[in-house]
Backbone as CSV, one residue per row, in Angstrom:
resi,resn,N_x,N_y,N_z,CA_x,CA_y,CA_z,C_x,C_y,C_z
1,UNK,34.179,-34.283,-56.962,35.438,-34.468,-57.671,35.559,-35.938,-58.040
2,UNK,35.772,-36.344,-59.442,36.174,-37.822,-59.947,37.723,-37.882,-59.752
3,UNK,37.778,-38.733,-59.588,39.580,-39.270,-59.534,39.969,-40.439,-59.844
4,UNK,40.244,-40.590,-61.309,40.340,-42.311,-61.708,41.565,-42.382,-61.024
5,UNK,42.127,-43.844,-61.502,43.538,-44.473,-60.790,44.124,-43.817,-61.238
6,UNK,44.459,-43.639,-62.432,45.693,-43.071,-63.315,45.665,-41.555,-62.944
7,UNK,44.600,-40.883,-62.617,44.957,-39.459,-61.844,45.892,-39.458,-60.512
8,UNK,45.053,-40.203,-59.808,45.404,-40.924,-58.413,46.996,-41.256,-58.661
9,UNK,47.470,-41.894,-59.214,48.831,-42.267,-59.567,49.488,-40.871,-60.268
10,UNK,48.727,-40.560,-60.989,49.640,-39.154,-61.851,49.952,-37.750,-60.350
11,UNK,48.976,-38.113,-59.480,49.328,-36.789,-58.764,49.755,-37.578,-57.213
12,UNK,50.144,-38.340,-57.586,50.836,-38.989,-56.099,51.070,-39.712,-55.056
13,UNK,49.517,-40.375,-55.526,48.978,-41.265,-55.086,48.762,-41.429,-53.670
14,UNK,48.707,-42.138,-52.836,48.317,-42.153,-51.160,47.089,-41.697,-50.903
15,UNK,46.771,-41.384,-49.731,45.462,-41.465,-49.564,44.649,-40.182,-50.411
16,UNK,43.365,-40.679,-50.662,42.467,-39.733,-51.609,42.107,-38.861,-51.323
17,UNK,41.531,-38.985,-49.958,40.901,-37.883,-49.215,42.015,-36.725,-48.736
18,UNK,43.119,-37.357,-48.934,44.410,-36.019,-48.464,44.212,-35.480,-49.821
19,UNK,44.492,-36.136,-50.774,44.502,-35.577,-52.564,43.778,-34.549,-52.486
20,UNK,42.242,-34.756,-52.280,41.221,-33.840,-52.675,41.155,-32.477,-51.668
21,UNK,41.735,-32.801,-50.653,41.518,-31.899,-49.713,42.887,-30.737,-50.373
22,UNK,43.926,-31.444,-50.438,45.058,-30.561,-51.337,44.732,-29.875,-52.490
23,UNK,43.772,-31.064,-53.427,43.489,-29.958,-54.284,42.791,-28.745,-54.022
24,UNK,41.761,-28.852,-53.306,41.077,-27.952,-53.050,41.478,-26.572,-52.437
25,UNK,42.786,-27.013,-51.451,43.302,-25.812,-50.970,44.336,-24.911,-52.132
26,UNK,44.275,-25.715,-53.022,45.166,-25.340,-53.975,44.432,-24.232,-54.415
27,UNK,42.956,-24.386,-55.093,41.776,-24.093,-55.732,41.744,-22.740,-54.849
28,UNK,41.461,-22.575,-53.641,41.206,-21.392,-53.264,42.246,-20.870,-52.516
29,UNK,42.974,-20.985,-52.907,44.296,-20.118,-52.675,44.733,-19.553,-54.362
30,UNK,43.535,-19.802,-55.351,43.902,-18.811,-56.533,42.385,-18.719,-57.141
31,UNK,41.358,-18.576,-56.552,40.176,-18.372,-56.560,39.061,-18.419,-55.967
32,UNK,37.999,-17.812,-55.676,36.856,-17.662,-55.012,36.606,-18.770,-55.153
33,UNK,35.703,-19.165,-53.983,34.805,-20.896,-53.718,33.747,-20.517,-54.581
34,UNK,33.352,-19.628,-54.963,32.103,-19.399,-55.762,32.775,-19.793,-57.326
35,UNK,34.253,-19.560,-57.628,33.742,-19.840,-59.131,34.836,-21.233,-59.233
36,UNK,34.731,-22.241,-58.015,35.517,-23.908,-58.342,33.829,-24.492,-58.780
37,UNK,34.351,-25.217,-59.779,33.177,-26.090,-60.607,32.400,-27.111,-59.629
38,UNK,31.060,-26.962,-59.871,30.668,-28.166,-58.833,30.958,-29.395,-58.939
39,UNK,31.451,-29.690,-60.246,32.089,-31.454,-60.528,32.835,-31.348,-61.383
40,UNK,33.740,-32.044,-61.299,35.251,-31.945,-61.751,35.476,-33.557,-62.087
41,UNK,36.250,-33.575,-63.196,37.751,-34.553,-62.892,38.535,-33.803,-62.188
42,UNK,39.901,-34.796,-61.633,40.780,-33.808,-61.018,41.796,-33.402,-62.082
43,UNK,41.724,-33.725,-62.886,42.568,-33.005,-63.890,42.369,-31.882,-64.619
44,UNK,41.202,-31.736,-64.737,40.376,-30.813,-65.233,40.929,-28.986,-64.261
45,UNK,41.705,-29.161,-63.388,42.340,-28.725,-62.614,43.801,-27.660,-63.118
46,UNK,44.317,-29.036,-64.363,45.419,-28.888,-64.527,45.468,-28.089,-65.905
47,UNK,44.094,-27.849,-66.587,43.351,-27.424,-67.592,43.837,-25.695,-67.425
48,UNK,43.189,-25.237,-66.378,43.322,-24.348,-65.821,44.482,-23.932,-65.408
49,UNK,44.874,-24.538,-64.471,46.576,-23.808,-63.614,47.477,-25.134,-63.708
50,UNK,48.372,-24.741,-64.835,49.130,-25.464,-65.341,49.969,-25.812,-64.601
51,UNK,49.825,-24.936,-63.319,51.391,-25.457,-62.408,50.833,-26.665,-61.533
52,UNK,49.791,-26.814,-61.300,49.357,-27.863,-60.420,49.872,-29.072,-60.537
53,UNK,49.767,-29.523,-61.602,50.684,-30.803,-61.039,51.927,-31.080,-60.526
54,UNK,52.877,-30.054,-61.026,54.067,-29.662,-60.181,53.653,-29.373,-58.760
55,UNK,52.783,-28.633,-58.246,52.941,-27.630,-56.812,51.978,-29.194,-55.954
56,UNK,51.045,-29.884,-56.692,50.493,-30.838,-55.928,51.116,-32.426,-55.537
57,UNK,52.493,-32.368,-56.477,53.090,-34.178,-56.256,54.076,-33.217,-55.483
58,UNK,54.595,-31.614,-55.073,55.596,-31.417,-54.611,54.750,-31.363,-52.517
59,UNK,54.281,-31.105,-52.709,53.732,-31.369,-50.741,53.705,-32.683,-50.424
């Protein structure tokens, strides 16, 4: 997963490794681990399930 600043800041910023780990639970709580992309932006996220940036700056 890439995560420039301005993602980093757009989804909430604080630590990264909490970020990614959130996203991820996000990810398979609405899809199989078999079909999350092996490399990502993290926005690339929001491409897909439009609610994410809402449901990920709200935890």
């Amino acid at each position: 997963v890439r995560i420039s600043r301005a993602e980093h800041a757009r989804y909430g910023g604080g630590d990264v490794g909490v970020l990614v780990r959130r996203s991820f639970a996000f990810l398979l709580a609405r899809e199989p681990n078999t079909s999350i992309l092996r490399e990502f932006d993290l926005s690339t996220i929001e491409r897909y399930f439009p609610e994410y940036a809402r449901e990920i700056t709200r935890r």
